[in-house]
N, C-alpha and C positions, 0 to 999 in steps of 0.2 A: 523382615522376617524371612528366612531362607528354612522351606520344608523339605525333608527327603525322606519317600517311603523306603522302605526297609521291611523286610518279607522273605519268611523261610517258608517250607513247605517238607511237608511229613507224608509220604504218599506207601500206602497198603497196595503191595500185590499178590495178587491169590496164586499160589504155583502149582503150574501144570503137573498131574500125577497121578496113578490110578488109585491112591491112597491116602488116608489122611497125613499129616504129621511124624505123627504118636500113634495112631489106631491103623488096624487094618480095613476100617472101614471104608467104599470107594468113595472117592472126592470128585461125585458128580454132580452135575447142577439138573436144576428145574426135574426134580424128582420129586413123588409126592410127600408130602411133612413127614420127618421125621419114620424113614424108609431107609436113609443111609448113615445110620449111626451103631458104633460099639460100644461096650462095657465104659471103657474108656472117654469117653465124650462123656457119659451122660454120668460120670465119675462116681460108678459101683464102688465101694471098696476092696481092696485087693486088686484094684486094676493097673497094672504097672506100663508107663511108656515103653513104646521101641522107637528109635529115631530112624526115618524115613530115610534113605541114602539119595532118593531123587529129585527132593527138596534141596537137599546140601549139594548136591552138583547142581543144581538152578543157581541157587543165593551164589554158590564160587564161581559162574559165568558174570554174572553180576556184576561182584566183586572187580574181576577182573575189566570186565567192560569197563568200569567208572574208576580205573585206573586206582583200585583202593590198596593197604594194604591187609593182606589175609590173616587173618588167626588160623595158624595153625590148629587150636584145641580148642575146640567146642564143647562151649558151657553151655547150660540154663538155668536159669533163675526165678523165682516165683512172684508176680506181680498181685498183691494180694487185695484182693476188695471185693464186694459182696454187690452184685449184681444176680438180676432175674435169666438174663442169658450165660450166665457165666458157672456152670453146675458146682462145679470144684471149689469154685470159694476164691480161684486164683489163676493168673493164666501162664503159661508156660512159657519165657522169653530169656532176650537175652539183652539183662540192661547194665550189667559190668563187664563182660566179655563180648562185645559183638563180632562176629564173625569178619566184617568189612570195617576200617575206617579211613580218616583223610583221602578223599577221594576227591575228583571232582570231575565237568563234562562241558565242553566248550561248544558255545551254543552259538548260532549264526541268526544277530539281530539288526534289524535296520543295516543289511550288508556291511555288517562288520562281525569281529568274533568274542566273543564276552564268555570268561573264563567262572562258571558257578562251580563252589568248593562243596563238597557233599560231608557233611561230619562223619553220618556211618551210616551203617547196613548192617540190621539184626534179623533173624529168625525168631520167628514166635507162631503162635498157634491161633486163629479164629474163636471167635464166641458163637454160641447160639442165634438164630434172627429170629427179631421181635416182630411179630402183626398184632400193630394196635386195633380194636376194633372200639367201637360205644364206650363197652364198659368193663371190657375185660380184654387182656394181651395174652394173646397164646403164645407157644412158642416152634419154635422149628429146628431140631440138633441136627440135622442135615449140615447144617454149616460149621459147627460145633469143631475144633481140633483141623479143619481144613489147613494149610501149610501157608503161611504167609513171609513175605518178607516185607522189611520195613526203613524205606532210604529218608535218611533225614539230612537236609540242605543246612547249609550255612545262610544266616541271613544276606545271602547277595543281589537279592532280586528288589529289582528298581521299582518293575509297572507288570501290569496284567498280559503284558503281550510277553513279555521276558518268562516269566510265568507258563503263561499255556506254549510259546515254543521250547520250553523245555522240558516241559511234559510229554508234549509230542515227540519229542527224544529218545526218553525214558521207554514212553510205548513201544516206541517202533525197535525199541535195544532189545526190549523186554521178548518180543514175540518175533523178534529174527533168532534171538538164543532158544527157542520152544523153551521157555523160561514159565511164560504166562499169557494168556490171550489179551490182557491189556485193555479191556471190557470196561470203561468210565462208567457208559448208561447200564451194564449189568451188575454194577458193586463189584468185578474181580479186580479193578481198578479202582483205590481212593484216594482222596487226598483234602488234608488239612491244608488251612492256608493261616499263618499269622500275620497280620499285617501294622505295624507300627508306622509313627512318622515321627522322625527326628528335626528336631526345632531350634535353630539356631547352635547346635552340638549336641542337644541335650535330647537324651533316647524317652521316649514317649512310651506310656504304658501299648501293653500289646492285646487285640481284639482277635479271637479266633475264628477262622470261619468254617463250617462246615457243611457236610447235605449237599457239596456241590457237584451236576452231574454233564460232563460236558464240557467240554475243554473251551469254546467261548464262553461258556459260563461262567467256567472261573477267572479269564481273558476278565468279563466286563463287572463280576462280584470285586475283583481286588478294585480294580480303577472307581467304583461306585464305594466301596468303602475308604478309599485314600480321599476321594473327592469330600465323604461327610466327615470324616477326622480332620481335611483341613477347615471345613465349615465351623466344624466346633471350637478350632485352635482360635480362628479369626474374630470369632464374636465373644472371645474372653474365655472360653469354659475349659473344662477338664475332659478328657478321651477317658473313659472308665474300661476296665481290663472287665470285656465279655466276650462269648461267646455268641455267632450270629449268623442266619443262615440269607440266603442269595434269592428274593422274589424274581422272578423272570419276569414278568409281567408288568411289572413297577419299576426295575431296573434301580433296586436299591437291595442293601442287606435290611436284615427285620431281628429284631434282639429274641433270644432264645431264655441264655439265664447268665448272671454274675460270675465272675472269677474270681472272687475275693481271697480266696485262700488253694494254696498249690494241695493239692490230697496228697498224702502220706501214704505211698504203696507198700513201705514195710517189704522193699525187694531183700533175699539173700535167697544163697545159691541154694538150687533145687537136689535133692538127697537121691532121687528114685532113676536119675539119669546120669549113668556114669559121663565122666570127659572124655572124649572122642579124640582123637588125634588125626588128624587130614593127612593122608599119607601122599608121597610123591605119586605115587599109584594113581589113586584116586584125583589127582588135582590133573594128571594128563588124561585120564578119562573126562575129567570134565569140560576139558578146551578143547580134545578133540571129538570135532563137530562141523559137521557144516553148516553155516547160516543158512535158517528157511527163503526159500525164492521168494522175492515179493511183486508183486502186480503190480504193474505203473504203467499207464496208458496218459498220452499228451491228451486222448481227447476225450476222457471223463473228470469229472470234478473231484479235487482232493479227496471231500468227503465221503464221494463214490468207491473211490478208491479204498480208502481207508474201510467202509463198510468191506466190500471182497475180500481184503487181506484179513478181519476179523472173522470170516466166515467159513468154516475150515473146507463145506463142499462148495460153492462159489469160489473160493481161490485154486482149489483144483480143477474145479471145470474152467476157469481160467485159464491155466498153466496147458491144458488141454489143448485150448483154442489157439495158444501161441503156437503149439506143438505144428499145430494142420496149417499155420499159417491163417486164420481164420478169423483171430482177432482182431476183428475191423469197428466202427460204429456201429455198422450195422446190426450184427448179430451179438455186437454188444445190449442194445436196445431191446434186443429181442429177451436177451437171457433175464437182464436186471428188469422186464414189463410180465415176464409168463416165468421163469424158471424161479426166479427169487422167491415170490408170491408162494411159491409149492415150498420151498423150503420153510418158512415162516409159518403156515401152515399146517404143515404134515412131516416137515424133517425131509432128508435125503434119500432113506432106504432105499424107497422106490425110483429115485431118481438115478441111486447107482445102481439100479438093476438092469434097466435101460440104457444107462451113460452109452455105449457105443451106437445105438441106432443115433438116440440124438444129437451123438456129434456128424452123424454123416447127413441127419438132416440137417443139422444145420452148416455144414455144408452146401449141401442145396439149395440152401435159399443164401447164401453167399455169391455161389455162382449165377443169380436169377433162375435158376428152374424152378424154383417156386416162389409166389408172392406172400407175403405177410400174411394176407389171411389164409391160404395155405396150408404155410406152415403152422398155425396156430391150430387148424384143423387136425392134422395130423398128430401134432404135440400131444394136445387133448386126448385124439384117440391113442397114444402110446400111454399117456396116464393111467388112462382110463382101465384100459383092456390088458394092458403090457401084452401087447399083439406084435410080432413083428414088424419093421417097416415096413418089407418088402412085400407085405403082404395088405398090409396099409394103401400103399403106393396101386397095389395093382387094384384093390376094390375103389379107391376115388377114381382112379386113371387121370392123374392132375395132368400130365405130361401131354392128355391129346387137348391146349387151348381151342375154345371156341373164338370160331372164324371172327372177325371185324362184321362183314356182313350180315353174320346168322346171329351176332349181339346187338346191332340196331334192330332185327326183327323182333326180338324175343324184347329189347328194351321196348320198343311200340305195341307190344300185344300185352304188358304191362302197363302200360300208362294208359289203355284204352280200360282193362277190368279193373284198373285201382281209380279211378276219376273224382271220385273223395281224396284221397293221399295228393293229389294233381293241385286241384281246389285248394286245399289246407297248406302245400307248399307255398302256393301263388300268395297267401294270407300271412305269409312270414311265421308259419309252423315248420321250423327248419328240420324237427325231428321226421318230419312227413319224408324227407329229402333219405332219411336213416332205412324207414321202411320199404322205400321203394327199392335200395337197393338191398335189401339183403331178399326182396322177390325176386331178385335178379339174380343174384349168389345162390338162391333155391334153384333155381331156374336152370344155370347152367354149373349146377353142382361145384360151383368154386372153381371152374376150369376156366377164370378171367382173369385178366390183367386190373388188380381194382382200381388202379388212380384210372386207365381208358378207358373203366364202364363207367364212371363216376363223373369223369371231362364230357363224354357222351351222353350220357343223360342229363347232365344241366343244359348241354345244348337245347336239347329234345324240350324240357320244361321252359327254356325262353323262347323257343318257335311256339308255344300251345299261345 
């Protein structure tokens, strides 16, 4: 018996814009429910589309990237079913005239080059988000008419690694074109996966997968569902055409519901949106462009990586650090352990208010004139206070270090008033070892070198 998977994929991107779609409403995220919506989204009547011009130069970068070809005249069509997120009754798409088709994007697998064919590339519009609670689903039109496009693959893909390195493709196409931030774990990036297996020629029903968030994720959901379709093939049974989502934890799919029957969208073309015509105009406005710069450092890890280039003030403080020459490990460490943490946090605002002291601090602790806890000293207080550095700099006075000699005094006039912490060290309470030095950091206000007060006093505690 000779099995082979077989696997398309249908992947959702959210497109960068200060606008919906259709609506003038702004296409921002993580705002509170139902704060960024118009007439339109939440489908008044009398409320008529206008088509977004900066969605359609996305989708024709797109296009062009994945080597498709273009439709000139842009349709829309009405995809009709009655869902809770879905106000209108219908969503707005494009499923006889796509803007993109026959495409495709040559991937580099197992050091070779493997040609995936793309069927097409449509525009269409976002639904409302659901928050299931107990016992009742709210909803949220914030997302509502949001601008999406939507590339659908030829079944070429073999395995899960063919898969997620071609998504990683996609992403990285997607957000060198300022197309779309390409956001998996945010939802501005989705993707179906279908995954069949073919049995001695004979094409095998097809199991959907969804919910998947994560590009190993969907790497190890394809290869854990081709592995239970062949289990089923081999012990006699039937592969049933469902839908099924990706446990991490278990490292298996988990069935969701039946596909028994294809739904009836009852598409035809949309009346309230005239056809567009793609002018020679507008199709050299839309290639000409420069690719966004992207961040690639030898000595951070891919996914590190990948996190800064998603992150729009980390890759400029990036681009920064290359700028000063200053992009080292070091103050790589520094930025992704204190500066991340603030963005995540609390956003950038304040961090670009600052951006110029902190690059020359961090400067400074590049060149050694400050140590690590230093500079975190410092950092803090620029958070804190948005105080100048230079004015920072002169009330610590980090610049005059205490002597070698007058830090063995002050480490012994410590170790003689903490003689509990001494005790409790010696007893293998290594935190004790935590406390004595930061009486030492009180001590000589952070004007130390810490790995030599720290080499220094373990001496000190193995003479006691």
């Amino acid at each position: 018996m000779k099995c082979e998977a077989i696997i398309g994929l249908e992947i959702h991107l959210q497109l960068l814009s200060e606008s919906k779609l259709f609506s003038g409403a702004p296409a921002k995220y993580s705002k509170e429910p139902n704060t960024q919506v118009a007439v339109l989204d939440m489908a008044f009547p009398g409320s008529m589309p206008v088509l977004n011009k900066r969605c359609v130069i996305s989708a024709i970068r797109m296009v062009n990237a994945l080597h498709m070809e273009l439709d000139r005249l842009i349709r829309f069509d009405r995809k009709n079913y009655f869902y809770s997120d879905l106000a209108k009754g219908y969503q707005l798409t494009q499923f006889y005239h796509p803007i993109g088709k026959n495409g495709h994007l040559a991937i580099n697998v197992n050091d070779g080059i493997k040609i995936i064919r793309i069927n097409h590339l449509h525009i269409e519009e976002d639904a409302a988000k659901q928050i299931h609670l107990e016992n009742k689903t709210l909803l949220d039109f914030n997302r509502s008419g949001m601008g999406l496009i939507e590339i659908v693959t030829d079944p070429d893909i073999r395995n899960g690694k063919e898969a997620r390195v071609f998504l990683e493709d996609i992403r990285d196409i997607a957000v060198s074109l300022d197309v779309s931030n390409g956001r998996l774990q945010e939802g501005s990036m989705r993707v179906d996966v279908n995954v069949s297996l073919k049995v001695d020629g004979v094409n095998g029903e097809i199991v959907e997968l969804k919910n998947l968030n994560g590009f190993k994720n969907v790497e190890k959901a394809i290869n854990s569902e081709i592995n239970r379709q062949k289990e089923i093939i081999i012990n006699g049974k039937k592969v049933e055409p469902e839908t099924r989502r990706y446990d991490e934890n278990k490292n298996t799919t988990v069935f969701m519901r039946k596909k028994n029957t294809k739904i009836d969208y009852r598409y035809f073309a949309d009346a309230t949106i005239a056809p567009v015509r793609i002018s020679d105009e507008l199709i050299k406005e839309a290639l000409n462009y420069q690719p966004v710069h992207r961040i690639d450092f030898d000595f951070l890890t891919k996914e590190t990586i990948d996190e800064i280039n998603h992150s729009s003030y980390l890759k400029h403080l990036f681009s920064k650090l290359e700028e000063k020459n200053i992009a080292t490990l070091k103050v790589a460490n520094f930025v992704l352990t204190r500066v991340r943490n603030e963005i995540k946090r609390d956003g950038s605002d304040l961090l670009i208010k600052i951006e110029d002291d902190l690059l020359s601090l961090l400067t400074m602790y590049e060149d050694d004139k400050l140590s690590y806890k230093q500079t975190s000293i410092i950092y803090q207080q620029l958070m804190k206070n948005s105080q100048p550095l230079n004015e920072i700099l002169e009330e610590y006075n980090f610049t005059n270090e205490v002597e070698e000699d007058e830090l063995s005094a002050i480490i012994d006039e410590t170790l003689i008033q903490y003689i509990d912490a001494v005790n409790d060290y010696k007893n293998g309470k290594d935190k004790a070892l935590n406390f004595l030095l930061g009486q030492i950091y009180k001590r000589t206000k952070n004007n130390i070198d810490s790995i030599k007060a720290k080499e220094l006093l373990l001496n000190k505690l193995e003479e006691k």
